[in-house]
N, C-alpha and C positions, 0 to 999 in steps of 0.2 A: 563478540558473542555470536554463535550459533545459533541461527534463526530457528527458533521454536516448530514446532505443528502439535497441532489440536489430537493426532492419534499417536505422538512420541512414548514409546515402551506401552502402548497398548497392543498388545498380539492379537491377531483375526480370529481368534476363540474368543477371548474378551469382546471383541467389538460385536462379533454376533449375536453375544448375550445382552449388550447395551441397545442392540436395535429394537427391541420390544419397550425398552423403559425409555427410549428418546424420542421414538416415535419420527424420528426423521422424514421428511419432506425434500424430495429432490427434483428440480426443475431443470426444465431445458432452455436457452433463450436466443432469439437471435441477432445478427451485430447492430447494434443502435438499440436495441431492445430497454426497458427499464428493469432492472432489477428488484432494488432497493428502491424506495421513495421515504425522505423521513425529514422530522423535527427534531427539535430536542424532549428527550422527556425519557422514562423509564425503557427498559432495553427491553425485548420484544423476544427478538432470536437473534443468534448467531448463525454467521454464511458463513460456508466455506466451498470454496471455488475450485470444481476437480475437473475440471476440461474449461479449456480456452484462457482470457482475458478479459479484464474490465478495467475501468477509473471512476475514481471517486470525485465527484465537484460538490461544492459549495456557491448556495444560490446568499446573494445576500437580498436584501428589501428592495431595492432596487431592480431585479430578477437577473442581475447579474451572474452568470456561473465561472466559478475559478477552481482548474486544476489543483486539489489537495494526490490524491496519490494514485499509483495504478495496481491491479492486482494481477498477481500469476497463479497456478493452478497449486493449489495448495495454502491458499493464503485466506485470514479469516476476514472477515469485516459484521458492520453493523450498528446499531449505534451505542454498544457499549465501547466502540474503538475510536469515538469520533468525539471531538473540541465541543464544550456546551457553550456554545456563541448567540448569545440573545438573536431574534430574529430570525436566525439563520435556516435552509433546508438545506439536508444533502441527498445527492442524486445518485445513484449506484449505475452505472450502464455498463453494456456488454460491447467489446471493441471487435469482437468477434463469435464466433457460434457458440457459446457455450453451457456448462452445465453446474448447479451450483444445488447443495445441500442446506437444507436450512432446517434447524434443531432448536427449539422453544426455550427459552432462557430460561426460565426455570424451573426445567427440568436439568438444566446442568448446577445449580448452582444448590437445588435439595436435595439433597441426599437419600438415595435409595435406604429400603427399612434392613436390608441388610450389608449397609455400610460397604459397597464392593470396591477391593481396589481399585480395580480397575478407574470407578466413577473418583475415586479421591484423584487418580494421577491425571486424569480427564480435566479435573477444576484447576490443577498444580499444571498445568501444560496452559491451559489459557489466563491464568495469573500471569505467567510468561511472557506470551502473547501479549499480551494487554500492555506489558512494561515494556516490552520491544516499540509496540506501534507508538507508544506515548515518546518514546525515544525519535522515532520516524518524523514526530511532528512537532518534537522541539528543533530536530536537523534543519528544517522547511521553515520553520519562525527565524533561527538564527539565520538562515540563509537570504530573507528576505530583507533582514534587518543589516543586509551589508551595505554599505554605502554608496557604492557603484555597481557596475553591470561588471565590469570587472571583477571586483573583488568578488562578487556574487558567483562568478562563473569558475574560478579557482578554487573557489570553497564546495562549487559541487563537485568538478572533475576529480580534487584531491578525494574528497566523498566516493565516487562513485570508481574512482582507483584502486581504493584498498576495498572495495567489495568486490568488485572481480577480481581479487587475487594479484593485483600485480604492481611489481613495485618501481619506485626510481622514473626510470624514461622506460619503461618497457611501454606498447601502443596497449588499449585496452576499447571496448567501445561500450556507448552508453545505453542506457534500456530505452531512453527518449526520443524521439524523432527531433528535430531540431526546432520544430514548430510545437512540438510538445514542451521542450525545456524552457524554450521563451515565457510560454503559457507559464509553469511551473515557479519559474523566478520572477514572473510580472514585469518582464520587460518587450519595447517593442523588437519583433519579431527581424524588423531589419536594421537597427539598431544592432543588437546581438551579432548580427552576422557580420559587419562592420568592425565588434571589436572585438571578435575571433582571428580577424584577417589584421587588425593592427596587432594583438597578441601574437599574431604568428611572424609579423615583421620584425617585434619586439624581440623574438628567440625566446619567448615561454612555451611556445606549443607548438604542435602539428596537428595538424583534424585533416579528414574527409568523412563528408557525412556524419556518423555516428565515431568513425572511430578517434582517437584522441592518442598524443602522447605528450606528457609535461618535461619539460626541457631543463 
């Protein structure tokens, strides 16, 4: 499936009529910055992220934080997109300078008094959304729920294979730093790298760095 965006078949005539009924809020922030801070509870706004990066963590009671996801520019978050985990807070930060838009939940979700398409295709583009990210973070429970570090690390390359396009043994490389993927999959960090290098004695793979090919 083709990853969604919040202004798909909205035209920049439309969007410019929607800026006075969204009333948009756009911030600038810089890297380590906080973005987001939140609980669970009723959805507030929706981000979208148009210059830079960021990641998403989850604090649990403990004040423990664990990598849930990263964003790239164009991608939504919030806590309409995130797990209701008793306890839980998640932290939105910026891994680098950037700049993010944020639009009042609902006003996306009532409906202007003259019904515009525009604002229908607006809610039907983040219904999308919403079922892509819930997709995202069944990937990351199944993933987690594999039984070794192995079998964990096969089920994301194969993952993260067919989203860059490429198939078979062609080399491909990953969004994640290698200290990020560990984080990611909850394993230790050198560990992981121990059974990268017996995978590669094994004849399953080749890596340097980010990049990968499965054998």
């Amino acid at each position: 499936m083709q990853k969604a965006s919040l202004l798909d078949r909205i035209t920049p005539e439309s969007l410019q009529k929607m800026i006075p009924c969204f009333k948009p809020l756009i911030k600038r922030y810089g890297k380590g910055e906080t973005i987001l801070s939140y609980e669970d509870g009723a959805p507030t706004y929706v981000a979208v992220l148009l210059k830079g990066s960021a990641q998403l963590e989850v604090i649990n009671t403990e004040g423990d934080a664990f990598l849930l996801e990263q964003y790239k520019e164009g991608d939504v978050f919030g806590e309409l997109f995130t797990l209701a985990l008793d306890s839980a807070a998640y932290l939105v930060t910026a891994l680098e300078p950037s700049q993010v838009v944020f639009i009042d939940y609902q006003h996306i979700i009532t409906p202007c008094e003259e019904s515009c398409p525009h604002h229908t295709q607006l809610i039907s583009n983040l219904f999308l959304m919403t079922a892509q990210r819930t997709q995202e973070l069944s990937l990351h429970l199944s993933l987690l729920n594999q039984p070794s570090t192995r079998e964990k690390l096969l089920a994301y390359l194969r993952f993260a294979r067919s989203q860059a396009g490429a198939e078979g043994a062609a080399p491909f490389q990953i969004p994640l730093t290698l200290s990020q993927l560990a984080e990611y999959l909850r394993v230790d960090r050198s560990a992981m790298s121990r059974e990268i290098k017996a995978m590669q004695e094994d004849g399953l793979l080749t890596s340097q760095r980010r990049s990968f090919q499965l054998l």
